[in-house]
Phi, psi and omega in degrees: 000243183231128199272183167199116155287178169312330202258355178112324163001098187245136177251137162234149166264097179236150176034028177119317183281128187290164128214121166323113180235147168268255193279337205206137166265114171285099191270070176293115169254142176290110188282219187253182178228101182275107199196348162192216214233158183316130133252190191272004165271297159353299217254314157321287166336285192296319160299329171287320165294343180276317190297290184323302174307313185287341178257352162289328183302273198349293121035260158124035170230129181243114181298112169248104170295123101327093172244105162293147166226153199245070159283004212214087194193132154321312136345291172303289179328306177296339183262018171259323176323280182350286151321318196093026188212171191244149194335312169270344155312298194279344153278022187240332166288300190305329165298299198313306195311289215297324164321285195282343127338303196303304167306306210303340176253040203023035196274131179311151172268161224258171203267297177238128199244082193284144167236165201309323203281011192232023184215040193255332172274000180266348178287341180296291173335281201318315198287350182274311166311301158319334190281324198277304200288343183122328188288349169216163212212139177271137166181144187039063177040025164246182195230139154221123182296173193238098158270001181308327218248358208253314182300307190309308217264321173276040172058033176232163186255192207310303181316314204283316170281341159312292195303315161301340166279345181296287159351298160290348175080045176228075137038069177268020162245017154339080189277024161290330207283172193255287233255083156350303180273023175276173209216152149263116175308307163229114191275157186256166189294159190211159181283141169104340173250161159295116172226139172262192180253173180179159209307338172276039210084146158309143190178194183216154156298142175308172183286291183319279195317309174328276192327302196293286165014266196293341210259333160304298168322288190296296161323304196081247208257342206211167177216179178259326195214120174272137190215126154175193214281190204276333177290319156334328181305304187230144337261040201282307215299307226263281159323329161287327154303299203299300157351295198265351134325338176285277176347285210266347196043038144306134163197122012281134164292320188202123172333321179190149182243124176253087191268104207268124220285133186280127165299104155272152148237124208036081176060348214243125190296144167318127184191135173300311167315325199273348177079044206220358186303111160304065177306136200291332183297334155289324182310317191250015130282349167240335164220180223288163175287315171296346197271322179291318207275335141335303210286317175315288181325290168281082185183181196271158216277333180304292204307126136300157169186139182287120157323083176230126196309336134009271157341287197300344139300317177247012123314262178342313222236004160257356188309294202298335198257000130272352126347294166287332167271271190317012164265348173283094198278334166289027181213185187050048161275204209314316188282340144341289189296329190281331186278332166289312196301293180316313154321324184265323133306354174242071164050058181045083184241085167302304175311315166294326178293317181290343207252358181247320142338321183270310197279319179248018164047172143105225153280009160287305182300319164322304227261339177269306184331298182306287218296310174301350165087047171246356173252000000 
């Protein structure tokens, strides 16, 4: 994370990567496509993300959040049909839920929450800029950016994207398309769905464009930390950089990526299809909101890990053994606290921060408790 010289300076170390900062950090988090209740893969993401902001506080760096809500998804439209509602209705209940989880698990609300439906005249401009530039092409009323080149650049070869854009719903059997991995910026209307007008027709935004939108609107060409889970890299991630790198002739679209380790159950990722969802609203009827969000924390913020209730007794009993060390008034004094700051700077390494914490108590341990969001 972040170092600070004598002259004021500030560095971060995210994954690896250095990055300079002054005064203020730009944090894009992917949000949710609010269409069903909170689970603990959610709740991971998100809590890792709150932490990054709380140890930039820490720091002497002020974190400006970004968070999207993507209400404008295919996915959502069917599970409003389902419902009987109409598309932005039913996301706005469904956000309040995922709103009140979020506190209850003390993740702060973000500085700016753009959500997508309100942000359709700007993917026609993005889509139009694109069009200008050459990186994308019309046809049958929908606009497509050109991704052949996108797989190569995350490091994947041709199968492996295919097979994840299948996956993701970005149609790779398009016969519009030049490209199996070209994506739409803009789709022409389908029954069942929302549409506006635009020079091409009626129609809706691509998912990737929605993001590049907003997260540009709010930022401008480039941000310091892109941030959401490890599933997210290709292709949303991978496309939206690139999207907006088209757009702006900006390069790095983002400074550094913060991709946050995926939740499993018995190896197999959480999905409402697979029947396998840890909903965080049952968690935290049995147990305290620090003991789950411990439980999130301690390991490195990268590692997928497998979900087992388990977990949640030595969360709890290291929750309660900082407590108790930070009940400790004579100890953990400046060099603790300086040593903990380093610890937290070298790319959020909690488990060694709880563990310097537990020993040497006092203020050290206090000043971790707050910054994990723990008191």
């Amino acid at each position: 994370m972040t170092t600070q010289t004598a002259a004021g300076a500030a560095g971060a170390v995210i994954a690896g990567r250095r990055v300079e900062l002054l005064d203020r950090a730009r944090v894009y988090a992917c949000g949710i496509t609010p269409y069903d209740v909170t689970h603990l893969g959610h709740a991971a993401t998100f809590v890792w993300i709150d932490t990054l902001g709380r140890v930039l506080r820490l720091l002497g760096v002020q974190p400006e959040v970004c968070r999207n809500v993507t209400d404008v998804d295919d996915v959502l439209d069917a599970a409003a049909r389902r419902a009987g509602a109409a598309y932005d209705e039913f996301a706005a209940i469904q956000q309040f839920g995922f709103d009140r989880d979020m506190a209850a698990i003390g993740v702060r609300s973000p500085e700016h929450e753009p959500r997508a439906h309100r942000y359709v005249a700007h993917v026609i401009r993005l889509a139009a800029g694109l069009l200008q530039t050459g990186a994308a092409y019309q046809r049958g009323g929908g606009v497509y950016f050109r991704g052949a080149g996108v797989a190569e650049r995350a490091g994947l070869d041709r199968a492996q994207a295919l097979a994840l854009s299948t996956e993701f719903g970005g149609r790779p059997g398009d016969p519009a398309k030049d490209d199996p991995l070209d994506v739409a910026v803009w789709q022409a209307a389908e029954s069942g769905h929302p549409a506006w007008e635009s020079p091409w027709g009626h129609g809706r935004p691509g998912w990737h464009a929605e993001c590049v939108a907003m997260a540009m609107s709010v930022f401008g060409p480039a941000m310091d930390v892109h941030a959401g889970g490890a599933e997210l890299r290709f292709p949303h991630h991978a496309y939206h950089a690139a999207m907006a790198e088209s757009f702006t002739g900006v390069r790095p679209y983002a400074r550094a990526w913060f991709h946050t380790g995926v939740v499993t159950i018995d190896g197999a990722k959480m999905a409402k299809s697979a029947g396998n969802l840890v909903l965080l609203g049952d968690l935290l009827k049995e147990h305290p909101a620090g003991a789950v969000r411990l439980m999130i924390l301690d390991r490195p913020w990268a590692q997928g890990w497998d979900y087992r209730p388990e977990l949640l007794e030595p969360a709890a009993i290291r929750l309660e053994s900082l407590y108790q060390a930070a009940a400790r008034q004579r100890s953990g004094g400046p060099a603790a606290v300086a040593e903990l700051r380093r610890l937290l700077a070298t790319d959020l390494n909690v488990p060694a921060a709880l563990d310097l914490a537990a020993e040497a108590g006092g203020a050290a341990a206090r000043t971790l408790a707050s910054v994990l969001g723990l008191t």
